[in-house]
C-alpha positions as CSV (number, residue, x, y, z in Angstrom):
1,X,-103.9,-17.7,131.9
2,X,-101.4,-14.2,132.7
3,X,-98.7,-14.1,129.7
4,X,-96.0,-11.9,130.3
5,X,-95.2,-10.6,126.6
6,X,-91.2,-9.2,126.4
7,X,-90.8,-7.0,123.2
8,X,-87.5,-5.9,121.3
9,X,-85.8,-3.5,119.2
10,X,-88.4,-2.5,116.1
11,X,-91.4,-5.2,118.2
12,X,-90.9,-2.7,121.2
13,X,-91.4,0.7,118.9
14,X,-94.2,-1.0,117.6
15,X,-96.1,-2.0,120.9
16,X,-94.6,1.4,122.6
17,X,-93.9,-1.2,125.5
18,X,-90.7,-3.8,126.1
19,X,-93.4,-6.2,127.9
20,X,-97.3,-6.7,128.8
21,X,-99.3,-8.7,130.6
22,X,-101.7,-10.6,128.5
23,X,-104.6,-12.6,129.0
24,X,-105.5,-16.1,126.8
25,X,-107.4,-19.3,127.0
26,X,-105.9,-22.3,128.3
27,X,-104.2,-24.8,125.6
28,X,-102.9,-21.1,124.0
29,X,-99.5,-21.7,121.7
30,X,-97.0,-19.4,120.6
31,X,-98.1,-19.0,117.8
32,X,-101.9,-18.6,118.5
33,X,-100.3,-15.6,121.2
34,X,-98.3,-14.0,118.7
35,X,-101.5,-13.7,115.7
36,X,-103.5,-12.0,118.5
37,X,-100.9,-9.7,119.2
38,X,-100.3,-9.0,115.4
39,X,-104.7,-8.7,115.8
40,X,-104.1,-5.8,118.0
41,X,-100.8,-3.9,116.5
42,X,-101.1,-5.0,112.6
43,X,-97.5,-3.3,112.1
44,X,-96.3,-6.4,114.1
45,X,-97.8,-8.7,110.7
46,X,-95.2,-8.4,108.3
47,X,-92.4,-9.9,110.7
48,X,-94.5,-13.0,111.1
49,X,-92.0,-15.1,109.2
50,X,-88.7,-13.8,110.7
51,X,-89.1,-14.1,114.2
52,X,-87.9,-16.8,116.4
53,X,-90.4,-17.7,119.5
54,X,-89.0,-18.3,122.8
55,X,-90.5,-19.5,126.1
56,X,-89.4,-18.7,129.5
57,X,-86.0,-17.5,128.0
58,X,-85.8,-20.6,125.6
59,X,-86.4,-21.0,121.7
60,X,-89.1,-23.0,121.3
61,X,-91.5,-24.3,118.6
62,X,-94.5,-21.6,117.7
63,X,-96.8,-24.7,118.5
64,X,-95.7,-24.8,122.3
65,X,-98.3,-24.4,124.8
66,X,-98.3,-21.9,126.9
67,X,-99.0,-22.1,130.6
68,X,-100.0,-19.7,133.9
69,X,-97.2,-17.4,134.4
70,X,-95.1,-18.2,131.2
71,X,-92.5,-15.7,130.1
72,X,-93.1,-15.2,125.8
73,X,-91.1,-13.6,123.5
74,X,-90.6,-13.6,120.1
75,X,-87.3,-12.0,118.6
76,X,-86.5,-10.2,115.8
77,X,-83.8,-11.2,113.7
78,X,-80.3,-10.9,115.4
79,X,-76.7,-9.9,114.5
80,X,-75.1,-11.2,117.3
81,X,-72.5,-13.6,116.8
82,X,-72.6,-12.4,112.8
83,X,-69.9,-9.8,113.2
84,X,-73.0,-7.2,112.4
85,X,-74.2,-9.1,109.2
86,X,-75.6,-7.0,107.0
87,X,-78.4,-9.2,105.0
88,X,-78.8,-6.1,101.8
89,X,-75.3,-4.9,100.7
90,X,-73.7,-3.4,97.9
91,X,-69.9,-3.9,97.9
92,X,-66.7,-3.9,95.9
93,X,-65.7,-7.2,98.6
94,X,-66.1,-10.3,97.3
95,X,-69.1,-12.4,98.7
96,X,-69.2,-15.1,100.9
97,X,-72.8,-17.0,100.3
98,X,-72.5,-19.5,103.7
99,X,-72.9,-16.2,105.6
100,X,-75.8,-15.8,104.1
101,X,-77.3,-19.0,104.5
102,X,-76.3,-18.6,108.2
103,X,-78.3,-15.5,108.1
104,X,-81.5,-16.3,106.5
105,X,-81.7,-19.9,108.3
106,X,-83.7,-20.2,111.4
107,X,-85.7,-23.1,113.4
108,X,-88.5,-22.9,111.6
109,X,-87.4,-23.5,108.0
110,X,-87.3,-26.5,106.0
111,X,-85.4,-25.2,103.4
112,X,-82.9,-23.0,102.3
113,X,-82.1,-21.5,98.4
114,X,-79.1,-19.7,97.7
115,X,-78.9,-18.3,94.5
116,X,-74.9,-17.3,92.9
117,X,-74.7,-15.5,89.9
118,X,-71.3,-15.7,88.5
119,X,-69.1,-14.2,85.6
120,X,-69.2,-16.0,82.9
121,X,-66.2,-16.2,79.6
122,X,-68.6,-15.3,77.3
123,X,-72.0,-13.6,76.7
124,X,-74.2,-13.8,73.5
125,X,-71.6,-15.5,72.0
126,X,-68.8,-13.3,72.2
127,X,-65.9,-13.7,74.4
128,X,-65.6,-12.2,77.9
129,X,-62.7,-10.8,79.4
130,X,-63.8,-9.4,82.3
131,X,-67.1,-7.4,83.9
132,X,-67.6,-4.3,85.7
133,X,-70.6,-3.5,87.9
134,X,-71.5,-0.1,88.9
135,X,-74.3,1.3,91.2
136,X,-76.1,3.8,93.1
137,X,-76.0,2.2,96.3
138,X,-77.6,4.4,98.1
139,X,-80.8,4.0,96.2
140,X,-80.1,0.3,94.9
141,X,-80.1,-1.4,99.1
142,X,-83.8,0.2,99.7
143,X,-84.8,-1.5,96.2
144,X,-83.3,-5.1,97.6
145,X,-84.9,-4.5,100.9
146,X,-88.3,-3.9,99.1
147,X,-88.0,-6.8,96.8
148,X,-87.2,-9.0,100.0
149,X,-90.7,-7.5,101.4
150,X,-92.5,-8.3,98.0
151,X,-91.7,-11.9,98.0
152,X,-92.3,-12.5,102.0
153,X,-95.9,-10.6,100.9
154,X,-96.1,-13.4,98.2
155,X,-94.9,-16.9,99.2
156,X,-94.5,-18.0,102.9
157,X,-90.8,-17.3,103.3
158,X,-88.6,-16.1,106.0
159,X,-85.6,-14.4,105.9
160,X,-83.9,-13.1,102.8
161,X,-80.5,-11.4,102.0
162,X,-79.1,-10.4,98.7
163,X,-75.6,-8.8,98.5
164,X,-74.0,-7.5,95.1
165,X,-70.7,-6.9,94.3
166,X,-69.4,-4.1,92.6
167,X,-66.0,-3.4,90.4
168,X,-64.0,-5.3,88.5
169,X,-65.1,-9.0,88.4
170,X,-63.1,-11.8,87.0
171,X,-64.7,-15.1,85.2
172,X,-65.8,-17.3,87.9
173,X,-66.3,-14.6,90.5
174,X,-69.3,-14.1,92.2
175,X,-71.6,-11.0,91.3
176,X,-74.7,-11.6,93.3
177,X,-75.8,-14.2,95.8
178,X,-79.2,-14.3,97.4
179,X,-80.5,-16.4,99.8
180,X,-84.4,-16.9,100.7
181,X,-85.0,-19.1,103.9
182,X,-89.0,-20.8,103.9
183,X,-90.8,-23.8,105.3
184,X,-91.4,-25.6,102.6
185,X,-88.9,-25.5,99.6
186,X,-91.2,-24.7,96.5
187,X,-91.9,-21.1,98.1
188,X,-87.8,-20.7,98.7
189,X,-87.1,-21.8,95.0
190,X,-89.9,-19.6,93.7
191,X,-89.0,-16.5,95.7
192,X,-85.4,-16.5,94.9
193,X,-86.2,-16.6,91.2
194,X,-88.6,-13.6,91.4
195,X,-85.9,-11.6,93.5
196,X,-83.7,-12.1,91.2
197,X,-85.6,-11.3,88.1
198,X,-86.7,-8.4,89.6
199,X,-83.3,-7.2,90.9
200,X,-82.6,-7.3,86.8
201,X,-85.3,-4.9,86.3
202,X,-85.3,-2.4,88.9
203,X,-82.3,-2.3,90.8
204,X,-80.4,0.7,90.0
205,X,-76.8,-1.7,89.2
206,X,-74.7,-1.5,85.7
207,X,-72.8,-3.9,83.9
208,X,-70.0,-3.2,81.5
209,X,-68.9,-6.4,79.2
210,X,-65.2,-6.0,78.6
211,X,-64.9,-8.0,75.6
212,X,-61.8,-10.6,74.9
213,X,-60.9,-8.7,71.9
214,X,-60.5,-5.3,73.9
215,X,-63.5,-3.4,73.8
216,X,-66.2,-2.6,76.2
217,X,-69.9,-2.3,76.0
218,X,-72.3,-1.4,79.4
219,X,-75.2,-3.9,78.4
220,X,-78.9,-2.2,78.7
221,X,-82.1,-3.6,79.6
222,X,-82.7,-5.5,77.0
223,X,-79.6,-7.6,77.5
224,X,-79.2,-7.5,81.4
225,X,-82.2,-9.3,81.6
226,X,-79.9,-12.7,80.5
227,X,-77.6,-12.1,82.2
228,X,-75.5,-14.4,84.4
229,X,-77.9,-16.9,86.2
């Protein structure tokens, strides 16, 4: 059977080609097309759980056959109709986690964590006033992006997004939200946890306790580590 393979945005860099003409057996899927492709161009791999599949201009299943003269495509993720979401963000804004979820969800998942850290009135049992979160952004969204690609190279998950807020936080308020997308749920549960943990231990963000009684202490590794979550 004669595929005709459309390609798009970072798919299309890869290939060096927005569409080819491919040759496969008959009783071919989707998916069966798209782990020969990822065969020939291995940078293709690592989007292999964030792509949506689509035949003859409609989102179908990866286990669709395929027939003579079929149109495939499988799309990266999209920010169309998101107002340009932006799934690793640092910002002073406060966070909205059902954009998230919107985000990270696709056809093909079964399940979908989201993870809210919020302030809470007290911490190692001393009373909170209030909490103040600083960062280098410009280092600290590469370090979410990679932890996003660590967990997608561990458990069979899809999309992830983590935003962070930064500045003055209230109790209640949200500080960090991220949502994992998967299949199955164990592997969203499990790779939420180890983004967060790890987002604790590498991710270049501060937090200063402002204490009910006044003072003010930025809280170092040791403690960050329990911190809210």
């Amino acid at each position: 059977m004669n595929i005709t393979v459309r390609f798009f945005a970072l798919h299309r860099d890869i290939v060096g080609t927005p569409q080819l003409q491919v040759e496969v057996p008959e009783g071919t899927t989707l998916g069966q097309l798209w782990a020969q492709l990822c065969a020939q161009y291995p940078a293709l791999e690592p989007a292999t759980r964030s792509i949506m599949f689509a035949r003859n201009e409609a989102y179908a299943d990866p286990n669709t056959l395929l027939a003579d003269k079929d149109e495939a495509a499988f799309i990266p993720p999209v920010s169309g109709g998101q107002d340009d979401f932006t799934p690793f963000l640092i910002t002073e804004q406060p966070l909205d986690g059902a954009a998230l979820m919107r985000y990270v969800q696709t056809p093909q998942d079964g399940a979908v964590v989201l993870f809210t850290g919020v302030v809470r009135d007290n911490f190692g049992g001393r009373g909170t006033d209030h909490l103040v979160y600083e960062a280098y952004a410009a280092m600290a969204v590469p370090v979410l992006e990679q932890l996003a690609v660590e967990a997608q190279q561990q458990w069979e998950i899809g999309r992830v997004a983590v935003h962070h807020r930064i500045g003055r936080l209230d109790i209640g308020e949200t500080a960090v939200v991220v949502a994992v997308a998967a299949p199955h749920r164990h592997a969203a549960f499990a790779a939420a946890e180890q983004i967060m943990d790890r987002i604790k231990e590498v991710a270049p963000i501060w937090k200063q306790e402002h204490w009910s009684d006044g003072e003010a202490e930025w809280i170092g590794d040791e403690h960050n580590r329990k911190g809210e979550g």
